[in-house]
N, C-alpha and C positions, 0 to 999 in steps of 0.2 A: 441656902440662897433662894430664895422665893421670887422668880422672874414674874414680871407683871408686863409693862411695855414699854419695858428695857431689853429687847431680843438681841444682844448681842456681847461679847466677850471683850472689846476694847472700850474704855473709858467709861467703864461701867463703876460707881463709886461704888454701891452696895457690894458688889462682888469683891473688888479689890477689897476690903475692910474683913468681908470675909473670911478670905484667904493669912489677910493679916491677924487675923485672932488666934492665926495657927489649928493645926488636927484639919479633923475630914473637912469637905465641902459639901455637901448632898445638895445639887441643882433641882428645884420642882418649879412645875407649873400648876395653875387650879384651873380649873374650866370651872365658870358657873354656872352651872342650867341654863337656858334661855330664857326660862319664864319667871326668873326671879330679877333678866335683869334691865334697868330700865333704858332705854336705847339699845336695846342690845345689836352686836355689831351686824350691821346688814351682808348680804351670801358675798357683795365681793370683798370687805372687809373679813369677813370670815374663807374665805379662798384665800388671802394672804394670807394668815394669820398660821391655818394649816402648813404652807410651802416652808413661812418663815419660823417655825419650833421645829420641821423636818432640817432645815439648814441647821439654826441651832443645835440642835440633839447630833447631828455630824460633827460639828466643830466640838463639842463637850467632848466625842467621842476621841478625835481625836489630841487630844490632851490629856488621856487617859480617865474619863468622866463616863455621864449620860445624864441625859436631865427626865428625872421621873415626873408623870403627866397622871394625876387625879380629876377626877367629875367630881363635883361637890363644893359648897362653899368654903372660902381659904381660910375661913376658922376652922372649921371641921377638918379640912385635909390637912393643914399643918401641924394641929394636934394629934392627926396621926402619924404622921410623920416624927417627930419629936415623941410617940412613942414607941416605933419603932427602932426610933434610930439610938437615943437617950442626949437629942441634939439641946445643945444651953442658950442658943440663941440663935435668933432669925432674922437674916439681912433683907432688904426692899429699898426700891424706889418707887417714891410717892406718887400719886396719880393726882390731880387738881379736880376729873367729873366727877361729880356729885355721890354717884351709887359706888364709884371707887374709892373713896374716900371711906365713907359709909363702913364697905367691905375691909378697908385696912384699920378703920377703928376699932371693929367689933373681932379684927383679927388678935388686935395688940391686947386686947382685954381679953382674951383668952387665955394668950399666950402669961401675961399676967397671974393669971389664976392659977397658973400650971409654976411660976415660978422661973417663967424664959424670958429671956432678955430679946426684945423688940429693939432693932436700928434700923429706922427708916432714913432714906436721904433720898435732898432732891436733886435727880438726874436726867430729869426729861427736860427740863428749861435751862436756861442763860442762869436767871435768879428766882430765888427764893422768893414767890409772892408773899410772903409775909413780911418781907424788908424793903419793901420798894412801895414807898410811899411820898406822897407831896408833902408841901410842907405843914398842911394841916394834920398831915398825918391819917389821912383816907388816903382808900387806894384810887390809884389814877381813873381817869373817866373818858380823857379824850387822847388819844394817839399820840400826837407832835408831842406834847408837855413830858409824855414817857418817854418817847424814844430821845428826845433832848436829857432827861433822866439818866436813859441805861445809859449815854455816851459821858456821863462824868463819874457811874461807878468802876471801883476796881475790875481790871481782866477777869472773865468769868473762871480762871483756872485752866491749869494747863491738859493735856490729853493724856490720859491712863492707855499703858501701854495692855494688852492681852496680853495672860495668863500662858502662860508655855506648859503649866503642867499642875492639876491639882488633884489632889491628895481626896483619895478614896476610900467610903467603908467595905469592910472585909464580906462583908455582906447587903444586898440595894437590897429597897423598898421596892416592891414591887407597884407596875408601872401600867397603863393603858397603852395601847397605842395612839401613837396620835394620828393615823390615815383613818382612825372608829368613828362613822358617821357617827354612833351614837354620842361619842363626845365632842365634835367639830363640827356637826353635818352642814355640806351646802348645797348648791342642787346645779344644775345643768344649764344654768344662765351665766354659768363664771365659768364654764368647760372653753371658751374663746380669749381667755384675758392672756393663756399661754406664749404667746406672740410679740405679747406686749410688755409683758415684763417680766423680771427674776427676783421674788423676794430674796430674803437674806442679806446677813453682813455683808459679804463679801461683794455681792453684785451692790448695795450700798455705795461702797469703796470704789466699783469701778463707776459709779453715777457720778460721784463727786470727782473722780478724775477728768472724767471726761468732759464736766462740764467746766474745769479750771483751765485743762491744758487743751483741747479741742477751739478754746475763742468764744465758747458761750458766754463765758465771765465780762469776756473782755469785752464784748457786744450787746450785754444785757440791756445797755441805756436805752440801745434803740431798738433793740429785735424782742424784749419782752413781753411785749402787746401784741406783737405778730402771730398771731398761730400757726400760721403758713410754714411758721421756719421754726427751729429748733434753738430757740432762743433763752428758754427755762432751761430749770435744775432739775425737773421731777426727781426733785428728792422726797418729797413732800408725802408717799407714803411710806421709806423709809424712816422718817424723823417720826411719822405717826405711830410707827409699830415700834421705834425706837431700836434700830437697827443700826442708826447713826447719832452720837448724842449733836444736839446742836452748840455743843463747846467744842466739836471736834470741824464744825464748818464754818465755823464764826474764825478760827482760829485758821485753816484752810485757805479762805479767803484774804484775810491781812497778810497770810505770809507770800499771797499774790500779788496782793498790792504792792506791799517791802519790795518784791521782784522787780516793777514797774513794768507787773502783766499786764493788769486791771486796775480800774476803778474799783472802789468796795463798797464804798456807802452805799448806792442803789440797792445793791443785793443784800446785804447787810442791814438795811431799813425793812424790808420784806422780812427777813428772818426774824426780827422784832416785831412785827407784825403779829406773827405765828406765837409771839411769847408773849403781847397784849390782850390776843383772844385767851389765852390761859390763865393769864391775872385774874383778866373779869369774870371768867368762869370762876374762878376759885372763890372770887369777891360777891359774887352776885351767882350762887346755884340754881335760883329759879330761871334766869333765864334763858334755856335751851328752850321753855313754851310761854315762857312771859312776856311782853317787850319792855324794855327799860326804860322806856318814858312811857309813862302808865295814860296817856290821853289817845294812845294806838288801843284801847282795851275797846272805844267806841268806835273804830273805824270800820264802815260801811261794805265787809269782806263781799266774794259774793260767792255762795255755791254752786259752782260750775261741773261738773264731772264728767262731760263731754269736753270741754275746753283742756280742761287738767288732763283727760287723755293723749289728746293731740300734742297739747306740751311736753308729754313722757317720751312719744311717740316722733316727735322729729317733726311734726305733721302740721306745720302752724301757716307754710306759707309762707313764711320770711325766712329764705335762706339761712342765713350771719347763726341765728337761733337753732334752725334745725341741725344743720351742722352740729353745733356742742350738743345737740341731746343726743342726737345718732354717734357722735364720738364717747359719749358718757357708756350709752346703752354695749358697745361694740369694745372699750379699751379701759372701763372701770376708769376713768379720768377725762377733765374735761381742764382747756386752759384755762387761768384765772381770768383774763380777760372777755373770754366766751360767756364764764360764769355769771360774771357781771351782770351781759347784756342780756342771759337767757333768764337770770333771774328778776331783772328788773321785769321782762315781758311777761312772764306769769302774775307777778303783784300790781305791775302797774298795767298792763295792758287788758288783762285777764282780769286784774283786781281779784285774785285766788289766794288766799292767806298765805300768808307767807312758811306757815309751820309744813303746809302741803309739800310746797317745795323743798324745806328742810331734811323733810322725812324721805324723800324722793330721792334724792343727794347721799341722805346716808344710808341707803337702803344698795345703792350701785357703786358710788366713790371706793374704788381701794384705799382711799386719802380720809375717812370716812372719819374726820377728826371731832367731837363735839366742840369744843372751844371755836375753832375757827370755821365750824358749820352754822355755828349758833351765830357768830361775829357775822361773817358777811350775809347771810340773810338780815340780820337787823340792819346792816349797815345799808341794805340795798332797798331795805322797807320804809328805810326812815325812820326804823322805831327804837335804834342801839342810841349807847350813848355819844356814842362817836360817830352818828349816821351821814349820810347822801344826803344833801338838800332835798325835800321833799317834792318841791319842782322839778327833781331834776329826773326825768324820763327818758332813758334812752332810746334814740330810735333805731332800729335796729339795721336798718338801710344803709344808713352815715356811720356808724358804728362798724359794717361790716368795709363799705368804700373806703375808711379809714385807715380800718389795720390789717385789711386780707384784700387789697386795691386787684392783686391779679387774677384773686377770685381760687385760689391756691388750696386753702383752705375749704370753701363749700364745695370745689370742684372733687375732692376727696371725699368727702363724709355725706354728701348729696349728689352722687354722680349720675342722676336722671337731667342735670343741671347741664356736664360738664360742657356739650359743646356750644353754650351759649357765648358770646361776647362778653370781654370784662363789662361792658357798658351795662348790661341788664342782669349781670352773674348777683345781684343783690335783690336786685328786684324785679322778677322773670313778669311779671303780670304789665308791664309798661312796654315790653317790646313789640313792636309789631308783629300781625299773625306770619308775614315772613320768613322774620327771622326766628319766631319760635318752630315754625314748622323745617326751616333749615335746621337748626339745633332739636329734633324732633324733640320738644316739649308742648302739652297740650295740659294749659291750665287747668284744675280740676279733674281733670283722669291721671296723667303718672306724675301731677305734680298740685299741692293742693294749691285756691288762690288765698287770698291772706286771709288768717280767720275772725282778724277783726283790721278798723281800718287806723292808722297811727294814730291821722288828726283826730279822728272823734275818741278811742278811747286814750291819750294823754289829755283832752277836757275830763273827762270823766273821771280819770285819776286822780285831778290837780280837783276837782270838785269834791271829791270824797275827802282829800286830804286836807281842803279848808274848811269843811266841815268839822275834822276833827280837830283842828287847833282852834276853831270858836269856841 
């Protein structure tokens, strides 16, 4: 059983199939070098990654298993494997990026050569991107028309129960550890993410508890934009590292509804979401650095590296924004909604490419998903197929007075801020020097002032941008 980014033991297809071929199971994982691979996972994606094969390698244990952990590419380590073991065939689920695919093709052809049976299956999504199609028969382009799609195909399948006990060789492959920086290495900017979350199945399992039966479900309509309040699933780097499959939340959620706990569709439209970024990925590989409407190829970017600091850095001046970077930088996760508005202000405000910020995102996100890293940055460029209105600019003032009104929000993740009034909690540079100096804030010393100004650059965005659709 060849784990890829399926880390965990329930409703795992490839494993159950497995198990069902009968004789041993021999669990592994590959590490690829880093330098072979393209995106390779950024320190806090790689900080989960670690916690979450240490849980894994537990739960195998206890089942009477282990899961052995090679360096090398998974052709190369599989065909050792297979010959040390004298294994007939190799179970997987499929990956949709680009260089993992790549890597599972050049696996099966080996495996091939050698005379071993390859069963891949697809376990990370709803469906099979290669079945879901319009009626032309291409694959979807714009959001609404699929998710109107997934809702008239068949139930994605019911939940695979975890293995109670699998059958062992009389002698293991020997194994790396998986704590060897040299196989996992990350560094000391993810030693803080501890606080904030627990990879693994299990803590998985208790996310989606608590986001069904705690009222999160049940309140999602209106607290989802909130960031103030705990209104999400963060499940979102569980489904990434596949901890959780998203048939076992799809199916979670309806049987809340049936309860008449919750509404579903809302959250249930999001979770499709997360499987339209993976289509198009699948459909369209170049673009993680391409945009999908090829007229963004002339867009008047602009190289800033002092500005691109400041936006890493929390430091821009507009509250609502700094907030999500200093929440990114501090807890490997930033709300969707934050996301939005901090990525609009680097591309549109900043007018700083948007692959900057891509790269930025997956270099910190423990959610550090390609599909839906690549998705909402196009979508927020203007440049995906399913994009934002090209006018549409967020400001980041209104945006913040909107969905964090008591100030809840910056007041946490910008606490040079806190004791200011809700009045000015969005925009400190408009209060009088009174009440900034009651709320000891002094623009430009512990607080910076805006580093650009809305009105002028939203002209300057919407000028760039009519430049490029002439």
């Amino acid at each position: 059983m060849w784990f890829t980014r399926d880390l965990r033991l329930e409703d795992n297809a490839a494993l159950q199939a497995a198990i069902a071929r009968g004789g041993t199971v021999v669990p592994v994982y590959a590490w690829t070098p880093e330098e072979v691979w393209d995106w390779r996972p950024g320190a806090a994606a790689r900080w989960w990654l670690r916690h979450s094969l240490v849980e894994l390698s537990s739960r195998l244990e206890s089942i009477g298993s282990r899961l052995v952990v090679r360096e090398g590419a998974p052709s190369q380590v599989l065909q050792e494997i297979v010959s040390e073991t004298g294994a007939t065939a190799v179970f997987f689920n499929r990956s949709v990026e680009p260089a993992a695919v790549e890597r599972e093709r050049r696996a099966m052809a080996a495996l091939a050569m050698r005379g071993v049976d390859a069963h891949p299956f697809n376990d990370s999504l709803l469906f099979d991107p290669d079945r879901v199609r319009n009626r032309s028969g291409a694959p979807f382009r714009v959001f609404t028309p699929f998710w109107r799609h997934l809702l008239t195909l068949d139930d994605p399948g019911r939940r695979i129960p975890a293995p109670v006990w699998l059958p062992s060789p009389s002698i293991w492959p020997a194994s790396r550890r998986i704590t060897d920086d040299r196989v996992l290495p990350t560094n000391g900017e993810t030693s803080g993410l501890h606080p904030y979350w627990t990879p693994g199945e299990l803590a998985a399992q208790e996310e989606l508890r608590r986001f069904i039966d705690d009222g999160a479900l049940e309140g999602y309509s209106n607290h989802r934009d909130r960031p103030g309040t705990p209104g999400t699933s963060r499940l979102s780097p569980y489904l990434h590292h596949g901890e959780m499959s998203p048939r076992r939340v799809w199916h979670e959620v309806l049987r809340a509804r049936s309860a008449g706990r919750a509404e579903s569709q809302p959250f249930l439209r999001q979770l499709a979401w997360r499987e339209f970024g993976h289509h198009l990925l699948y459909h369209f590989p170049d673009s993680p650095t391409t945009p999908m409407r090829s007229a963004f190829e002339a867009f008047p970017w602009h190289e800033d590296a002092s500005a691109l600091r400041l936006w890493q850095a929390g430091r821009t001046g507009y509250p609502f924004v700094d907030a999500g970077m200093r929440e990114l930088m501090a807890t490997g996760w930033m709300h969707n909604r934050v996301r939005m508005v901090a990525a609009s202000f680097l591309v549109k405000h900043l007018m700083v490419h948007w692959l900057e910020g891509a790269r930025w995102f997956w270099e910190r996100l423990v959610d550090a998903d390609l599909a839906n890293n690549t998705l909402g940055w196009q979508w927020v460029a203007g440049c995906g197929t399913d994009a934002a209105p090209y006018f549409r600019v967020f400001n980041p003032v209104t945006q913040g007075k909107k969905f964090d009104p008591d100030g809840a929000y910056v007041r946490r993740w910008v606490p040079e801020l806190a004791e200011l009034p809700d009045e000015y909690i969005h925009a400190p540079w408009t209060a009088p020097a009174e009440i900034l100096g009651a709320a000891r804030v002094n623009i430009g010393r512990n607080y910076p002032a805006p580093v650009v100004d809305h009105a002028s650059a939203r002209a300057r965005a919407l000028a760039g941008y009519e430049s490029t659709r002439r």
